[in-house]
N, C-alpha and C positions, 0 to 999 in steps of 0.2 A: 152248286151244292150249298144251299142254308144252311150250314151245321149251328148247333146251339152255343151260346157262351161259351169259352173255356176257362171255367170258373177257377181252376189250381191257377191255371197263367195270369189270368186276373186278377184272380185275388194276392198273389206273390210282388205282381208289376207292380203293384200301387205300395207295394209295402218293402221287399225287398233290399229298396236304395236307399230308401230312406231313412234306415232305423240302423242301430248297433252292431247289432248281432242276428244272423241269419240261424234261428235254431232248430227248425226243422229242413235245413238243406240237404237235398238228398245226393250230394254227391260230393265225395273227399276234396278233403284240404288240395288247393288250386297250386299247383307247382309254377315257379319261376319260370321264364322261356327260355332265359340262361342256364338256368340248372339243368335242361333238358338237352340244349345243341353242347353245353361238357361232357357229353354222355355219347355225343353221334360218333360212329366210325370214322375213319379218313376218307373214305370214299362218297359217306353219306354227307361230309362236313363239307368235301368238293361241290356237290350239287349245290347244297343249301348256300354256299359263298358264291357259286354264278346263276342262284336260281333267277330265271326269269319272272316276271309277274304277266306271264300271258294265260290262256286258257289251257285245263289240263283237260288229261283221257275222261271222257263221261264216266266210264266204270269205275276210275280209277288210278292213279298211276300202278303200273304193272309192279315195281316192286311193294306199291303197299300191296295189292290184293295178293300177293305171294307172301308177305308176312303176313298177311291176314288167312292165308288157307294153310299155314302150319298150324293153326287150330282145329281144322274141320278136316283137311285131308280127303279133299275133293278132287274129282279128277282134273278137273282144267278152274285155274284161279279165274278166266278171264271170262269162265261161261260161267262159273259157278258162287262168283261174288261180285256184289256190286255194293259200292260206296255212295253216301250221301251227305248233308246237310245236315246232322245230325241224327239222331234217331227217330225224330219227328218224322219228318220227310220219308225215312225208309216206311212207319207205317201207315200213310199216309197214300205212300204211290203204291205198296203192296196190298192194303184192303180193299181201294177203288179200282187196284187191276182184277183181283180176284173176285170180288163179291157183286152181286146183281143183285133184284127187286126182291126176287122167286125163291131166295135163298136164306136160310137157317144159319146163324151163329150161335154157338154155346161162349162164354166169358165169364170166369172166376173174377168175382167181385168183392172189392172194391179193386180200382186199378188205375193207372193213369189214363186220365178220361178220354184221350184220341182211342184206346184200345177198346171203348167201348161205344165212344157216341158218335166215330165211324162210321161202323156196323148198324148203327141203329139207326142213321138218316140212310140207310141204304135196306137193308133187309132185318128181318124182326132178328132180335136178340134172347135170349135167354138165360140169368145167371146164376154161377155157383156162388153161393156167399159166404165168406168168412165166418167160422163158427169161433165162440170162445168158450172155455170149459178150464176148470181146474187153473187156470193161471197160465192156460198156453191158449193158441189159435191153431186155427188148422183148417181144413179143407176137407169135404167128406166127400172124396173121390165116384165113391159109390153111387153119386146123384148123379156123375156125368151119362152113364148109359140109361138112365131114368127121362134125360132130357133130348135125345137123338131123334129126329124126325126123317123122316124120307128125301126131305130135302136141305138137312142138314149137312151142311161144305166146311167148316171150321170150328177147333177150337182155337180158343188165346186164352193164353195162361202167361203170366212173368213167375221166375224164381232165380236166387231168391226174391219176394214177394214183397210190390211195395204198396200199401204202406208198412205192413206187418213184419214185414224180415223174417217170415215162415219159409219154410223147403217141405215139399212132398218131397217121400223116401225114392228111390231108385226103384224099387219095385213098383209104387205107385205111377212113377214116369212108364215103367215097360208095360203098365194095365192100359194105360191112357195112349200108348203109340198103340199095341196091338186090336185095344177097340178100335182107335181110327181107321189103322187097316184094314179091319172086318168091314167100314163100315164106308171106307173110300174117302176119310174126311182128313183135309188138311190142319196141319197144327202148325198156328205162328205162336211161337217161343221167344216173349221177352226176359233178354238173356245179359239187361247190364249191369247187371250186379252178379256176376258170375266174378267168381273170383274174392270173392269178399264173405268166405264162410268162416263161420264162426270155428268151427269144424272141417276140416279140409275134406276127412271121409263123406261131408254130408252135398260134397256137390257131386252137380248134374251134369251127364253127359251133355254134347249142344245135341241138338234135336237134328240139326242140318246134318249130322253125319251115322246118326241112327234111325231113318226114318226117312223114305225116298219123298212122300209129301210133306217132308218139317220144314221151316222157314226159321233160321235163329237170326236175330236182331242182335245187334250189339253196336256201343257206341262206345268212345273216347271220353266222356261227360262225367261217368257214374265211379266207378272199379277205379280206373286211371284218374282220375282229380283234372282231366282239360278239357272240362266246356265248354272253356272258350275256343276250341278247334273246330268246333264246328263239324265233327267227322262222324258217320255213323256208317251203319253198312247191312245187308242183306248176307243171306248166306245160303243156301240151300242144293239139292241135288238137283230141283227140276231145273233143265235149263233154258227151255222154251219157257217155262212159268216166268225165270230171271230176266229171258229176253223182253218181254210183255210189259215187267215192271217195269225195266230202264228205260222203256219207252216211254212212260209215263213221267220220270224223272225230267227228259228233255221240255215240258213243260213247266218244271219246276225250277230248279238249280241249274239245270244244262251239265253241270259240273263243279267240281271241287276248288277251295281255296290251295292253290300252288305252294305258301308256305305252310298250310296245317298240314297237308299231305307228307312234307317231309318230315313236320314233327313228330308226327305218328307214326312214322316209319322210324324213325329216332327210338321213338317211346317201345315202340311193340320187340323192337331187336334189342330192351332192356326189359323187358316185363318183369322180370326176375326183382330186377331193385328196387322197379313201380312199386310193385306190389307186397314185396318186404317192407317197406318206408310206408304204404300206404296200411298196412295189418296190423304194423306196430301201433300207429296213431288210433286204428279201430281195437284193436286190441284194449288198451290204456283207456281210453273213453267210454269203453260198454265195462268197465267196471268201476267207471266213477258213476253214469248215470246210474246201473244197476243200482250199486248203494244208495244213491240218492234216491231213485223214488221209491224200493225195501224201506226205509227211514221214514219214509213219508206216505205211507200204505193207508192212513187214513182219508188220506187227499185223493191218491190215484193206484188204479190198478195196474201192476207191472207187466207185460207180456215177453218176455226173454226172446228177443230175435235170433234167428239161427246163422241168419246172414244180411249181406247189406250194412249200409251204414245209416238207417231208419226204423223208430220203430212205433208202435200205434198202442200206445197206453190209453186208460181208460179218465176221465175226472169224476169220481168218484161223490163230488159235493151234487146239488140241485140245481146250480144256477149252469144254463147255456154253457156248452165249450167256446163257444163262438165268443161271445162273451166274457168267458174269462181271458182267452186269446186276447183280444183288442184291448182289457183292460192291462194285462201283460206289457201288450208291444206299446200302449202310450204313457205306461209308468216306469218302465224298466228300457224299453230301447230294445227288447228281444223278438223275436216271428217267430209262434209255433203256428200249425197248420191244422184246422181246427176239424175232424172229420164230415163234416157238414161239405166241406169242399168236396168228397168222394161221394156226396149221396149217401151217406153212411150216417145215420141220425141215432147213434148211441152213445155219444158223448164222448169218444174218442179224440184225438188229435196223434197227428205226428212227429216224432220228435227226429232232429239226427244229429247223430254222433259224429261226423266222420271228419268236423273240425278244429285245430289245433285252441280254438275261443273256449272248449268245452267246460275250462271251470269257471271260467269270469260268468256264461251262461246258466250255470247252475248255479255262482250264489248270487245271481240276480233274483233267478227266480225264484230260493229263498229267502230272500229278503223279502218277494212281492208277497209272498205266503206270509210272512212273521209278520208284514207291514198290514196283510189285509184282517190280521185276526184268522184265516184259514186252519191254525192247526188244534 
């Protein structure tokens, strides 16, 4: 498979390690390894103290895909979830298992770019794009049944939605499962920023447990702050579909790192404080950037994300985002993410919140604003 650049990973590698402060990271403040095994049961702490470093289950170790299916409540954790390599790898091994030449994808765009340039070295694409209006974004649902062809086998949607941190409403999710049904079309549901609503009322069921062809995606990396674990996972009801992708995996991973596995199992039998510890920090940060770019509304335009800890403001001035980005990160030591990296040429960038750096970051980059004459 040729596939094209992967301009976000590229563009991040080269900048990333090098500089300050990581300010468009899209995924929470990075927890200690020790602050996580303080937290393991006796029984879990047992393992972790004689774990081996040999090869694990391909799918999984059986207790994680069991704390992993108290989310979805699927009939059989061991036919009905599979773990991976991160959440790369799950879409990765899921859209080369399901998708051929002959075949139709629909993709809400912009997105992380495997979600769509995939699809598009493989079968034609077609997408929904990100609409802005009044000071919000949004998605005009109504386009997905306008783009369905005869040969159309999927959609892929993430929410909440990155770059934007939007959420289509529940009602919108039950239009978009029950066209699919009408119409026989699977839906893969990037699902890792679940858990990180702005709004608690405004999340989305997983898709894998409403929805016989849904495929929810979820990873360790984004919600939960450990990317470095390297753990992603599939989820879904078909389980012949499941069997087909972990077939696909044996080419890739084979299987799981031995000690993330138990961390995650660690992690997931506390979600409860993950994710209290992790809201508090998003919580506190979406109302310092808030204020911060409200004050500075002549520079850029605000878009209030619903969830996630990412969001996609506008630069407002004439000169390249791209450009003002690099002139950022070599005067200041900061990385925003310039929307040029999504294919998305309106002058966007991505910013994230979900780091405890968040104000050193902000008055960096007022300084760079007061230093460059911008206001």
């Amino acid at each position: 498979m040729n596939l094209p650049l992967f301009k976000l990973e590229d563009y991040l590698s080269e900048r990333e390690f090098s500089t300050d402060i990581m300010f468009s990271g899209s995924d929470m403040e990075a927890f200690l390894m020790q602050d996580i095994i303080k937290l393991a049961k006796p029984e879990i702490l047992d393992i972790w103290n004689n774990l081996k470093l040999s090869y694990t289950y391909p799918l999984g170790n059986p207790i994680l895909l069991n704390e992993l299916n108290k989310k979805y409540n699927l009939d059989n954790y061991s036919e009905n979830i599979c773990t991976f390599s991160g959440a790369e790898e799950g879409i990765y091994a899921a859209l080369n298992t399901i998708l051929n030449k002959d075949d139709h994808v629909i993709v809400f765009s912009p997105c992380y770019q495997s979600l769509k340039e995939i699809p598009n070295n493989i079968c034609e694409v077609s997408e929904i794009q990100l609409k802005f209006l009044n000071k919000k974004c949004f998605f005009d649902i109504s386009e997905v049944s306008t783009l369905i062809k005869p040969n159309t086998k999927m959609i892929i949607f993430n929410f909440p939605h990155n770059p934007s941190g939007t959420i289509i409403s529940k009602e919108e999710l039950k239009y978009l499962i029950d066209l699919s049904r009408k119409h026989g079309l699977y839906i893969f549901s990037d699902e890792v920023y679940r858990g990180l609503e702005v709004n608690q009322t405004d999340q989305l069921p997983y898709i894998a447990s409403e929805y016989e062809k849904g495929i929810s995606l979820g990873v360790m990396s984004k919600s939960y702050g450990m990317p470095g674990l390297r753990v992603g996972w599939l989820a879904t009801q078909d389980k012949k579909l499941l069997k087909k992708i972990s077939n696909m995996k044996h080419y890739l991973s084979i299987c799981n790192s031995a000690p993330s596995e138990i961390l995650s199992i660690i992690s997931l039998q506390n979600e409860d404080y993950i994710y209290s510890r992790n809201l508090a920090i998003l919580n506190n940060n979406l109302k310092l950037i808030s204020t911060f770019f409200q004050e500075h509304d002549s520079i850029f335009e605000w878009y209030s994300p619903k969830g996630g800890c990412i969001a996609f403001p506008k630069l407002k001035l004439k000169r390249p985002v791209y450009d003002f980005c690099e002139e950022l990160r070599i005067k200041e030591k900061i990385v925003l993410l310039p929307g040029d990296i999504f294919d998305h040429d309106h002058n966007h960038f991505r910013v994230g919140f979900g780091r405890l750096n968040m104000p050193e970051a902000l008055s960096r980059l007022k300084r760079f604003i007061t230093t460059e004459n911008l206001l």
